[in-house]
Every structure is written in C-alpha cells, then in structure tokens.
N, C-alpha and C positions, 0 to 999 in steps of 0.2 A: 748893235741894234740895226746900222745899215747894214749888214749882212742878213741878218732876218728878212728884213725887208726885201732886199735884193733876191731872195732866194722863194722868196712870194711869187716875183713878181714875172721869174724867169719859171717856176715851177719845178724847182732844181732843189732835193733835197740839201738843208748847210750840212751835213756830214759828207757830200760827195763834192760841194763847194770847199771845204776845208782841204777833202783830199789833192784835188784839184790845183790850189795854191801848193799845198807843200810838195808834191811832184814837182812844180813847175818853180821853184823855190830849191830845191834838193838837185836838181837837175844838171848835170857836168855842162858847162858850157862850152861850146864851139871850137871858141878859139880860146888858148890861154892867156887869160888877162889879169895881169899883176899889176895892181896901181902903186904898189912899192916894193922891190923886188929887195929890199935892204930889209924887209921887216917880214916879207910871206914867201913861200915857194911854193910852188902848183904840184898837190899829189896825184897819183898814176891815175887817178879818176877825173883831173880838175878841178878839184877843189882847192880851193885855197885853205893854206894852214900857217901859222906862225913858227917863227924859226923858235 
C-alpha cells in the first residue's frame, strides 16, 4: 500500500517503481563483497552464490 501511495505522490507509474528496485537490487555490485567467504563465492558477474 505504501508503494501505491508513494507512486501517487511522485507521479511515477508502480510498474516502473518496481522496475526500478529490481534493477537496482539485481545489480553486480562494485566491489566484491563476501560477508562469509566459507559459505559463498562471487560469480563472474558479482553475485553472490553458495558453495
């Protein structure tokens, strides 16, 4: 519902508000950051994956 709302209030359809997040959510990050390198490894994109 705050999404709806929010999406009023900017005049931003929520279909391009949704897009939006998952871009920015799906997104290889920067630097490669492994908060446990015992449990994930960074694939060629940056993502994290589990061993």
């Amino acid at each position: 519902m705050e999404a709806k709302t929010f999406t009023v209030r900017r005049k931003t359809p929520l279909k391009a508000l949704i897009e939006a997040a998952l871009r920015w959510e799906t997104r290889p990050s920067m630097e490669t950051e492994n908060p446990d390198p015992s449990r994930f490894e960074v694939g060629p994109f940056g993502i994290l994956r589990i061993h």
